[in-house]
PDB file with one MODEL, atoms N, CA, C and O in Angstrom:
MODEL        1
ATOM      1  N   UNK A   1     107.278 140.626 117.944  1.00  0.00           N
ATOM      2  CA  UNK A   1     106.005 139.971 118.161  1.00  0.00           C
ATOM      3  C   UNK A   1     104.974 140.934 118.742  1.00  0.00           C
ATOM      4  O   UNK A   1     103.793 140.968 118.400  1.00  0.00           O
ATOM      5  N   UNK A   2     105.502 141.647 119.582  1.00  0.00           N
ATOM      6  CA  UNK A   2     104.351 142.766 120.173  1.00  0.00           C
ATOM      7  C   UNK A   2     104.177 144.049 119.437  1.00  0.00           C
ATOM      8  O   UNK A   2     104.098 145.061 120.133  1.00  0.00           O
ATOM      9  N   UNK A   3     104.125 144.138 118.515  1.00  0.00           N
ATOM     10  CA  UNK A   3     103.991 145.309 117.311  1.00  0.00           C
ATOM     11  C   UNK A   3     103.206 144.075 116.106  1.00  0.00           C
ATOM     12  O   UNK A   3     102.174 144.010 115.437  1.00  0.00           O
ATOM     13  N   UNK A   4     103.954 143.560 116.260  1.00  0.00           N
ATOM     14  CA  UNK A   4     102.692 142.667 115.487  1.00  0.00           C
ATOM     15  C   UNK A   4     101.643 142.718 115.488  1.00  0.00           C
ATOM     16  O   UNK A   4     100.920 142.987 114.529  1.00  0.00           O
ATOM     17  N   UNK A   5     101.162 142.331 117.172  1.00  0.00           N
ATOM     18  CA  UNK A   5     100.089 142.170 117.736  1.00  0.00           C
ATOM     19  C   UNK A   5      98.997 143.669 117.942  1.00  0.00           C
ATOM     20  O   UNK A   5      97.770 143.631 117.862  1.00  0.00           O
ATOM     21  N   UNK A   6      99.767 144.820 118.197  1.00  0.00           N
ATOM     22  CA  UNK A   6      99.513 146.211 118.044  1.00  0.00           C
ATOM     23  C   UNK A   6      99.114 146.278 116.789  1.00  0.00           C
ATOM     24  O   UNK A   6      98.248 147.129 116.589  1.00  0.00           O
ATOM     25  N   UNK A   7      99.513 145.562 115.733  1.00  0.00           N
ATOM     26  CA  UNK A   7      99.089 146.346 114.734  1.00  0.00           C
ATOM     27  C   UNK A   7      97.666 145.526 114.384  1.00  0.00           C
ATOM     28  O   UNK A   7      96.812 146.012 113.643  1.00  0.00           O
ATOM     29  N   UNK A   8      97.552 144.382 114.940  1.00  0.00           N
ATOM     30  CA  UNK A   8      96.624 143.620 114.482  1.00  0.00           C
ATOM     31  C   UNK A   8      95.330 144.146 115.227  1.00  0.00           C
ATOM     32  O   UNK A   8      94.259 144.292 114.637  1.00  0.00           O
ATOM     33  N   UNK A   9      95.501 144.400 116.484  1.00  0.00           N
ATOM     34  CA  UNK A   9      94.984 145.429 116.944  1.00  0.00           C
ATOM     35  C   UNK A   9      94.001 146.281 116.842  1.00  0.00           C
ATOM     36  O   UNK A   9      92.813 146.221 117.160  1.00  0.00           O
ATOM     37  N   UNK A  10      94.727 147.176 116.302  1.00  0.00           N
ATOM     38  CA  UNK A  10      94.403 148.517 115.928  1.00  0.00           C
ATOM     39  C   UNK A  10      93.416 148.465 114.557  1.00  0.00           C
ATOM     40  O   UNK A  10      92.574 149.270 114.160  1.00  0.00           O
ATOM     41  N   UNK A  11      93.863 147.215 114.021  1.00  0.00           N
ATOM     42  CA  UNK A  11      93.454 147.044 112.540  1.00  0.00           C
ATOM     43  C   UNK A  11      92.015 146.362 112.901  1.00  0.00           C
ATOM     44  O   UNK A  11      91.003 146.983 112.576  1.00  0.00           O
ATOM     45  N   UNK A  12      91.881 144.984 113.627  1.00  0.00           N
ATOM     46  CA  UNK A  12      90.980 144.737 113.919  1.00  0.00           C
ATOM     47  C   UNK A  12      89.888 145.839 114.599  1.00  0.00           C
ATOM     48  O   UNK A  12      88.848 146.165 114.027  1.00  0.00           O
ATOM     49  N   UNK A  13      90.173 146.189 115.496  1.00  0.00           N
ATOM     50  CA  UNK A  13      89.458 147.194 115.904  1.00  0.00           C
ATOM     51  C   UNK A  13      89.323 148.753 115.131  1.00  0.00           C
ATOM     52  O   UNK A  13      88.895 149.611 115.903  1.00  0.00           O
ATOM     53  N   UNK A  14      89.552 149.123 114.065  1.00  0.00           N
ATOM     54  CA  UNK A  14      89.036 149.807 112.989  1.00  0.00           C
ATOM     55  C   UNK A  14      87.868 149.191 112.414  1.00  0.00           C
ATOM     56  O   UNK A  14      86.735 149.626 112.616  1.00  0.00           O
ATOM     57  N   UNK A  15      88.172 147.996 111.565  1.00  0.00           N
ATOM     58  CA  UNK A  15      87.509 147.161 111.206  1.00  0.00           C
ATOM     59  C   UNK A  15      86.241 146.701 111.862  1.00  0.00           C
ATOM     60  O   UNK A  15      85.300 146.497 111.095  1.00  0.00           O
ATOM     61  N   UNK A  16      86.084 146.541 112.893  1.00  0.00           N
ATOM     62  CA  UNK A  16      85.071 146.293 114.098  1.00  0.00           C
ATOM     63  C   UNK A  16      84.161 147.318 113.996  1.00  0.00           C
ATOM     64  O   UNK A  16      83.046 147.066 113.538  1.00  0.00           O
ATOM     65  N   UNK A  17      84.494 148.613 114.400  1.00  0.00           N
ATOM     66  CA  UNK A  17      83.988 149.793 114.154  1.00  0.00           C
ATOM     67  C   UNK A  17      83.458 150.214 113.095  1.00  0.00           C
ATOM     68  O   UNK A  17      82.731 151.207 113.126  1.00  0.00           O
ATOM     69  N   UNK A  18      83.797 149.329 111.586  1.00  0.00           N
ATOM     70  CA  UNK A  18      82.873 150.065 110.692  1.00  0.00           C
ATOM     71  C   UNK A  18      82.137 148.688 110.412  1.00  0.00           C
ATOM     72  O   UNK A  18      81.152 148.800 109.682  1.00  0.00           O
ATOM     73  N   UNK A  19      82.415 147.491 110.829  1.00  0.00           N
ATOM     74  CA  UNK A  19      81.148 146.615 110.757  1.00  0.00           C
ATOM     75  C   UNK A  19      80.165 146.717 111.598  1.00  0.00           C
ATOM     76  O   UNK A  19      78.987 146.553 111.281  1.00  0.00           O
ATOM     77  N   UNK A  20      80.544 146.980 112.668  1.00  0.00           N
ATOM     78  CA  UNK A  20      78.685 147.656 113.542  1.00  0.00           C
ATOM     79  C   UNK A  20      78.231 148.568 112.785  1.00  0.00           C
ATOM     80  O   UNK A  20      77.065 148.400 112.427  1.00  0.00           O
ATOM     81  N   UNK A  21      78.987 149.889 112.253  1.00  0.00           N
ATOM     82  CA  UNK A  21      78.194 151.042 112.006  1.00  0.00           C
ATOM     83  C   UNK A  21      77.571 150.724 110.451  1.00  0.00           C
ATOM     84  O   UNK A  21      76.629 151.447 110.127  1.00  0.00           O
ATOM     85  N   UNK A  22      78.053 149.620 109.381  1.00  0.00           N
ATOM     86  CA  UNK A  22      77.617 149.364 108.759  1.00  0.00           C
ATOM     87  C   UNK A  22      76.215 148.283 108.284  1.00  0.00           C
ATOM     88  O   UNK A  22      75.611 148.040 107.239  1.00  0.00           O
ATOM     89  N   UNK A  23      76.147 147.870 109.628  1.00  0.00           N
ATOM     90  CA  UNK A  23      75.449 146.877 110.227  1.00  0.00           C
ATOM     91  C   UNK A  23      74.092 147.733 110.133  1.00  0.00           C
ATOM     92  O   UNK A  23      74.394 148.924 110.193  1.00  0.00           O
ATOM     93  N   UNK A  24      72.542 147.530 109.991  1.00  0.00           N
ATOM     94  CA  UNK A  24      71.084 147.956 109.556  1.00  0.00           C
ATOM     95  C   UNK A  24      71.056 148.653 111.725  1.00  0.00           C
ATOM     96  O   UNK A  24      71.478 148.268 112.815  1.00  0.00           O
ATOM     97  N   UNK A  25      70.488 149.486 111.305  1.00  0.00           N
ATOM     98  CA  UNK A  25      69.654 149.591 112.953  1.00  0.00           C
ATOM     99  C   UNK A  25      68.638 149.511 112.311  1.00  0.00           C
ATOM    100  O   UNK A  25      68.175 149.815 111.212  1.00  0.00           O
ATOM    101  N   UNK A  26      68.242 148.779 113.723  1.00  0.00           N
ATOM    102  CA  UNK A  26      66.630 148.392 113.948  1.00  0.00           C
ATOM    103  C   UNK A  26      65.757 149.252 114.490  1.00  0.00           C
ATOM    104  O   UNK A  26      66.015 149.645 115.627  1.00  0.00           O
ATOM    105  N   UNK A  27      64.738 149.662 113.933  1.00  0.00           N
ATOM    106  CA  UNK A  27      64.286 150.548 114.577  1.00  0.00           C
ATOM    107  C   UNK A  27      62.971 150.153 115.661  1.00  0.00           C
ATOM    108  O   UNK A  27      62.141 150.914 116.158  1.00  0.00           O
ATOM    109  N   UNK A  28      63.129 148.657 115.818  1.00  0.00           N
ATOM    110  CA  UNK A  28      61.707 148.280 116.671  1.00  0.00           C
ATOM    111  C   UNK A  28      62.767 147.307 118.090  1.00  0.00           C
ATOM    112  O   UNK A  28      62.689 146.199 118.621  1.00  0.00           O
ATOM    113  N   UNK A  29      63.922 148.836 118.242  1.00  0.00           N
ATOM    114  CA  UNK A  29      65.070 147.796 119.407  1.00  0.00           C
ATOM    115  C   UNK A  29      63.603 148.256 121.214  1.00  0.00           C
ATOM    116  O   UNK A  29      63.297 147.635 122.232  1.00  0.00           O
ATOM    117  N   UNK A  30      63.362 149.072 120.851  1.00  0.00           N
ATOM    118  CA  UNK A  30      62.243 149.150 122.322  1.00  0.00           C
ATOM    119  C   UNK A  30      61.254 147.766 122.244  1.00  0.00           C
ATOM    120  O   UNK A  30      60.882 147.242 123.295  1.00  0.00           O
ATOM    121  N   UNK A  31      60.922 147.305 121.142  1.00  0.00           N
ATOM    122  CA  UNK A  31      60.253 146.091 121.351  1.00  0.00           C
ATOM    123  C   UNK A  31      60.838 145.210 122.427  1.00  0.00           C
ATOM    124  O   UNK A  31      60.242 144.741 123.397  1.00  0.00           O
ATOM    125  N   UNK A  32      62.323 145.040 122.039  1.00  0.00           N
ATOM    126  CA  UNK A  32      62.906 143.641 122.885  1.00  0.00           C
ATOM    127  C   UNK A  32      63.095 144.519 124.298  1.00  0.00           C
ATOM    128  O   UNK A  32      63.518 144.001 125.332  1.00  0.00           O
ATOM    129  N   UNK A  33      62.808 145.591 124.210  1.00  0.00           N
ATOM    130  CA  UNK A  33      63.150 146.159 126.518  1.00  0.00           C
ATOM    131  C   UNK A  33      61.322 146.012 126.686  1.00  0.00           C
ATOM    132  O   UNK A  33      61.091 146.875 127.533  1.00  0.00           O
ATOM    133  N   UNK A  34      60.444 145.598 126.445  1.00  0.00           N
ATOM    134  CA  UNK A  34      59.062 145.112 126.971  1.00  0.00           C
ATOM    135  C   UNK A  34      58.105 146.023 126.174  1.00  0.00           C
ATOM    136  O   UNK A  34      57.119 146.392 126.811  1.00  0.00           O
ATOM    137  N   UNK A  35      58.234 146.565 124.575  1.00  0.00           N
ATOM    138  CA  UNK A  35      57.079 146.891 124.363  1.00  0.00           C
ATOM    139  C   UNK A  35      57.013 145.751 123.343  1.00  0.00           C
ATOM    140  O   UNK A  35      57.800 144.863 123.014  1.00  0.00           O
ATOM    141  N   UNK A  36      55.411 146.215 122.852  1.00  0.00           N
ATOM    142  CA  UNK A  36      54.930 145.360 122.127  1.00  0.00           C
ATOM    143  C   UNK A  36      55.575 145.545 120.204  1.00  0.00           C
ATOM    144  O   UNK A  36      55.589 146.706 119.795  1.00  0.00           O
ATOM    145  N   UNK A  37      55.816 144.973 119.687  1.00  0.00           N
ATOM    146  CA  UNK A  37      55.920 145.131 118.468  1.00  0.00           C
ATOM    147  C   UNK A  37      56.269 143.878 117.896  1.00  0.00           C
ATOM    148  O   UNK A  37      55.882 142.913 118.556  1.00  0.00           O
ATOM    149  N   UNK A  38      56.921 143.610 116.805  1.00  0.00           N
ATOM    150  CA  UNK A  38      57.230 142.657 115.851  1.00  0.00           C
ATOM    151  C   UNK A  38      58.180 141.708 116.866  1.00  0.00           C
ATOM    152  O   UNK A  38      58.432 142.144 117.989  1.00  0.00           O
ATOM    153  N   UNK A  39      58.733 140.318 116.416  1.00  0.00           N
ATOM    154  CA  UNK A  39      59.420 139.461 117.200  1.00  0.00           C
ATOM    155  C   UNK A  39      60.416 139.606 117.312  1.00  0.00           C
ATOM    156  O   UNK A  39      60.947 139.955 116.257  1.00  0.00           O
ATOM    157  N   UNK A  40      61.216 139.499 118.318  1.00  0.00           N
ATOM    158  CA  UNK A  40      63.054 139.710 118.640  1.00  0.00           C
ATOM    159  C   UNK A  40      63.818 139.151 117.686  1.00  0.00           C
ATOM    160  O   UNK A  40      64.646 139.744 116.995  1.00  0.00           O
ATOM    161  N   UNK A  41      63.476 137.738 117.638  1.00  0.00           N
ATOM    162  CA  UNK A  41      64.468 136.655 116.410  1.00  0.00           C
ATOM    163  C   UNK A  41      64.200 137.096 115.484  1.00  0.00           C
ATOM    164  O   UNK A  41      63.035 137.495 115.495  1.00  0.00           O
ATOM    165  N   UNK A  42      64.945 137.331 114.177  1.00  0.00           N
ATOM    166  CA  UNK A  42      64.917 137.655 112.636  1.00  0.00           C
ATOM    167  C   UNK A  42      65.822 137.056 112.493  1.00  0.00           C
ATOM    168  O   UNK A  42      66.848 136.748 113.101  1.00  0.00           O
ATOM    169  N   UNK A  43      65.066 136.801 111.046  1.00  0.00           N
ATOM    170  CA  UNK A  43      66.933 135.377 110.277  1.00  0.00           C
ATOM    171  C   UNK A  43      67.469 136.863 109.631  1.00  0.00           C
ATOM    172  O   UNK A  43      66.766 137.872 109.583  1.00  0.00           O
ATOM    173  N   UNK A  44      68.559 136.788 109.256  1.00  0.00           N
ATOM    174  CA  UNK A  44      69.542 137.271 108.735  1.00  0.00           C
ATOM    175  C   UNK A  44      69.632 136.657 107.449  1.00  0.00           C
ATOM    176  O   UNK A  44      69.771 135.437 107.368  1.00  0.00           O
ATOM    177  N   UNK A  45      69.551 137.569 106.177  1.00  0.00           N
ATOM    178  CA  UNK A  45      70.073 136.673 104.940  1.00  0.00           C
ATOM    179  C   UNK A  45      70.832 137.865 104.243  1.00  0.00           C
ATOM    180  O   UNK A  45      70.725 139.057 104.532  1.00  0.00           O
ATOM    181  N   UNK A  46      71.525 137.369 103.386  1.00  0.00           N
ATOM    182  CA  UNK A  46      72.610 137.465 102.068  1.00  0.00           C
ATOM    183  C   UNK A  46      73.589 138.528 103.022  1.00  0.00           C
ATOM    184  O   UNK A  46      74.368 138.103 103.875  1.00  0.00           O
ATOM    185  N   UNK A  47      73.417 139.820 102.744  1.00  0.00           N
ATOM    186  CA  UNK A  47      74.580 140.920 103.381  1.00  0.00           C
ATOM    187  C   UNK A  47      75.137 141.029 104.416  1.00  0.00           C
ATOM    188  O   UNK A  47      76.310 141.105 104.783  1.00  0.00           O
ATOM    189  N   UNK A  48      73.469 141.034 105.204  1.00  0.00           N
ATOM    190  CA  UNK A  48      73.276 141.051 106.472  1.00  0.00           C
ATOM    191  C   UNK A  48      74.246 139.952 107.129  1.00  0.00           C
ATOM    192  O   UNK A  48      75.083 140.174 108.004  1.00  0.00           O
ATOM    193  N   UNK A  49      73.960 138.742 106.532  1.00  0.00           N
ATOM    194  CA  UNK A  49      73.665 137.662 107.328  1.00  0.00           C
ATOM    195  C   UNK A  49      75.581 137.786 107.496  1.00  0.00           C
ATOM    196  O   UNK A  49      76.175 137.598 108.557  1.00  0.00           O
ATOM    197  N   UNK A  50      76.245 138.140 106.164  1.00  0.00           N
ATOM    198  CA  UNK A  50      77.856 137.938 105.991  1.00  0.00           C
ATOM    199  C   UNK A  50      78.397 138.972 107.118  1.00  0.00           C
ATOM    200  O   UNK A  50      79.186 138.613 107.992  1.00  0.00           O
ATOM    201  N   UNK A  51      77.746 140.675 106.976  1.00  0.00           N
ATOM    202  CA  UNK A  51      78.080 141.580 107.667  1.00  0.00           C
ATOM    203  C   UNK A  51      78.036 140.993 109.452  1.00  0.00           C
ATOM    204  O   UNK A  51      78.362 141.776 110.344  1.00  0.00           O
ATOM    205  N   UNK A  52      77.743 140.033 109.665  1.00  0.00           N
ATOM    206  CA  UNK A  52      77.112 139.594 111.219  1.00  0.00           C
ATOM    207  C   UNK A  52      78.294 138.842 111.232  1.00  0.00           C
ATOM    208  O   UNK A  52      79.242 139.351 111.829  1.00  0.00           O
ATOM    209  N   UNK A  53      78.463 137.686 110.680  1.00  0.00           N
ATOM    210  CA  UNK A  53      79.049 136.917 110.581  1.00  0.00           C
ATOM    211  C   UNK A  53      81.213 137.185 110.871  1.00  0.00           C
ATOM    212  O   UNK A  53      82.091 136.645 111.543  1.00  0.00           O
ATOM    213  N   UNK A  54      81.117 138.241 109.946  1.00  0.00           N
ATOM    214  CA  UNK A  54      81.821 138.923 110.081  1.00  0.00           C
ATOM    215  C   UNK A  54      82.926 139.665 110.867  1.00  0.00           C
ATOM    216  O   UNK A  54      84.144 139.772 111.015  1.00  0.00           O
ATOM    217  N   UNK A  55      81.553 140.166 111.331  1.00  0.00           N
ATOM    218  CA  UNK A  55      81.534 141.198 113.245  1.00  0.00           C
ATOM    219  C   UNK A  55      82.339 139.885 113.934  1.00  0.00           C
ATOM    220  O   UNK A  55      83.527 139.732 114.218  1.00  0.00           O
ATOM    221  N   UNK A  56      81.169 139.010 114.075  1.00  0.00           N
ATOM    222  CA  UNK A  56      81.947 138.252 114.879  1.00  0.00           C
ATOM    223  C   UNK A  56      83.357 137.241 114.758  1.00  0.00           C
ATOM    224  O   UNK A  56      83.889 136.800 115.777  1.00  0.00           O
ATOM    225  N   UNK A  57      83.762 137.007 113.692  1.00  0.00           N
ATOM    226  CA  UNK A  57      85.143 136.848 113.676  1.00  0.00           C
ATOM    227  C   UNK A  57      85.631 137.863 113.526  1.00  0.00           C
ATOM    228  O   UNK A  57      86.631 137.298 113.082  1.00  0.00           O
ATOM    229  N   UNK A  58      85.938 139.058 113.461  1.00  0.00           N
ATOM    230  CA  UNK A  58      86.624 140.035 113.798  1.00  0.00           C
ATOM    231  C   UNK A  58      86.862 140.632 115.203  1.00  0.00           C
ATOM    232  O   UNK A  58      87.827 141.187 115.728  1.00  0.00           O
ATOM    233  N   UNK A  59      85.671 140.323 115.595  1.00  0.00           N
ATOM    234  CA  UNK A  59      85.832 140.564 117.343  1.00  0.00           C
ATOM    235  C   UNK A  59      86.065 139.159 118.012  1.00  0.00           C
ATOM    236  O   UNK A  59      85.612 139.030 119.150  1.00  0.00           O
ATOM    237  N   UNK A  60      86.660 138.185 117.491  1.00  0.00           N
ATOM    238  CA  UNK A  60      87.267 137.261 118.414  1.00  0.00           C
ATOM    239  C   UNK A  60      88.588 137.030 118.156  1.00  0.00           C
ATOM    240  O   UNK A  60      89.416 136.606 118.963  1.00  0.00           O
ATOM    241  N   UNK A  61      88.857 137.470 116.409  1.00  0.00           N
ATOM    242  CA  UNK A  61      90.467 138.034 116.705  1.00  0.00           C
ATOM    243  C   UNK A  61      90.705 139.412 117.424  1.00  0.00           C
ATOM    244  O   UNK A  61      91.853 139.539 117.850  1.00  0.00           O
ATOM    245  N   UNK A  62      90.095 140.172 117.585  1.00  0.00           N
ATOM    246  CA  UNK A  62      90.218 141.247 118.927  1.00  0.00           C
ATOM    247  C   UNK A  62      90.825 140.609 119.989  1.00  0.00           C
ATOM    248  O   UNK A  62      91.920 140.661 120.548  1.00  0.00           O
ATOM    249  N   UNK A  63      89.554 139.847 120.133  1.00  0.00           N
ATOM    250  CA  UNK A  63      89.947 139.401 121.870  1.00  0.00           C
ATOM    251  C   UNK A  63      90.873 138.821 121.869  1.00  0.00           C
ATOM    252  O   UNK A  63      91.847 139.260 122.480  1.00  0.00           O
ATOM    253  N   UNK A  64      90.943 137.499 121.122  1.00  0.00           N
ATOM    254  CA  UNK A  64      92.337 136.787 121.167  1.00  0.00           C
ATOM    255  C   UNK A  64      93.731 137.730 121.283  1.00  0.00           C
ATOM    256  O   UNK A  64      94.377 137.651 122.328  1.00  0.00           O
ATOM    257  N   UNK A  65      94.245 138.728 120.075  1.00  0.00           N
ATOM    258  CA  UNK A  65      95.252 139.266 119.792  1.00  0.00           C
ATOM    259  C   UNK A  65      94.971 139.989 121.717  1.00  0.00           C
ATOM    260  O   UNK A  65      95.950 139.781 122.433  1.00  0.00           O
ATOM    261  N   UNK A  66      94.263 140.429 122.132  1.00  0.00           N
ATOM    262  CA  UNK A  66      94.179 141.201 123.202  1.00  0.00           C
ATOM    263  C   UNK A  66      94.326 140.342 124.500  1.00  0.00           C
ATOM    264  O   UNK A  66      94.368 140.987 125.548  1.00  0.00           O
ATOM    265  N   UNK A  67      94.401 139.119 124.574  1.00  0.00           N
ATOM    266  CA  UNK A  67      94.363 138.347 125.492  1.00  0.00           C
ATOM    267  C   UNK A  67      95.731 137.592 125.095  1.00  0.00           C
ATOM    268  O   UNK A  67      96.313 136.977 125.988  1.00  0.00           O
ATOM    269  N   UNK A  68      96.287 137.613 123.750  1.00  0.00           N
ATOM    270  CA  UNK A  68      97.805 137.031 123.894  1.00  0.00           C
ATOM    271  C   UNK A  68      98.430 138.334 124.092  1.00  0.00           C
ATOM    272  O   UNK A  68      99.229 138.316 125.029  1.00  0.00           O
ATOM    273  N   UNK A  69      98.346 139.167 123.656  1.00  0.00           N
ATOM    274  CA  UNK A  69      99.089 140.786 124.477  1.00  0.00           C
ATOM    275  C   UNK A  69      99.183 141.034 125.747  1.00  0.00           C
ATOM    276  O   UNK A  69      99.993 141.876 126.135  1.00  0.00           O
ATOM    277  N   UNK A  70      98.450 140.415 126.543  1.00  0.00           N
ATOM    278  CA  UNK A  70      98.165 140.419 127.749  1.00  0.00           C
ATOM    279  C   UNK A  70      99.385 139.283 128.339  1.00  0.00           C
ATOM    280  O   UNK A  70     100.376 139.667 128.960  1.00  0.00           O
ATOM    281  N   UNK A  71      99.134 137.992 128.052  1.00  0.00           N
ATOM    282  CA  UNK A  71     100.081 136.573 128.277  1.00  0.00           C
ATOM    283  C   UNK A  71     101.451 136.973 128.295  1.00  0.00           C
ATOM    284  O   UNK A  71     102.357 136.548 129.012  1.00  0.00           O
ATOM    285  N   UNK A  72     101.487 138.167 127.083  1.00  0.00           N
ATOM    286  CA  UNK A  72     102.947 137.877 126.570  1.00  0.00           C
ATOM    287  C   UNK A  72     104.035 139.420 127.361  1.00  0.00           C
ATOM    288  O   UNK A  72     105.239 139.597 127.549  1.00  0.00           O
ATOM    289  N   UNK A  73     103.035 140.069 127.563  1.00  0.00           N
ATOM    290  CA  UNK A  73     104.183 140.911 128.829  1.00  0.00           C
ATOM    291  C   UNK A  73     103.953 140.228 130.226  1.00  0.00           C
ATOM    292  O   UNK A  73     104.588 140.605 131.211  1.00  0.00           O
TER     293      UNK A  73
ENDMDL
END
């Protein structure tokens, strides 16, 4: 069970790592620390919106697998 969980792991968190880096940077991120520019909220559609979507079930099987790894020693 705990090699299981290692591997899920490791896998998730690969995976994690190339959905941020595949993920758009923004280049108006100084807007949201107090300058002026375009609005913080943007909808997300088609790629984007899946690539986000994504991220985040992949990083909550992270946490989970990392928080039953934890339970289980």
């Amino acid at each position: 069970m705990e090699q299981t969980l290692q591997i899920i792991q490791i896998a998730s968190s690969v995976l994690l790592v190339i959905l941020i880096l595949l993920q758009r940077a923004n280049s108006d991120t100084g807007a949201s620390l107090g300058g002026d520019g375009s609005s913080f909220l943007q909808t997300r559609r088609g790629a984007e919106r899946f690539l986000f979507i994504l991220t985040i079930f992949i990083a909550i099987i992270f946490a989970g697998s990392s928080l039953l790894a934890v339970v289980l020693k």
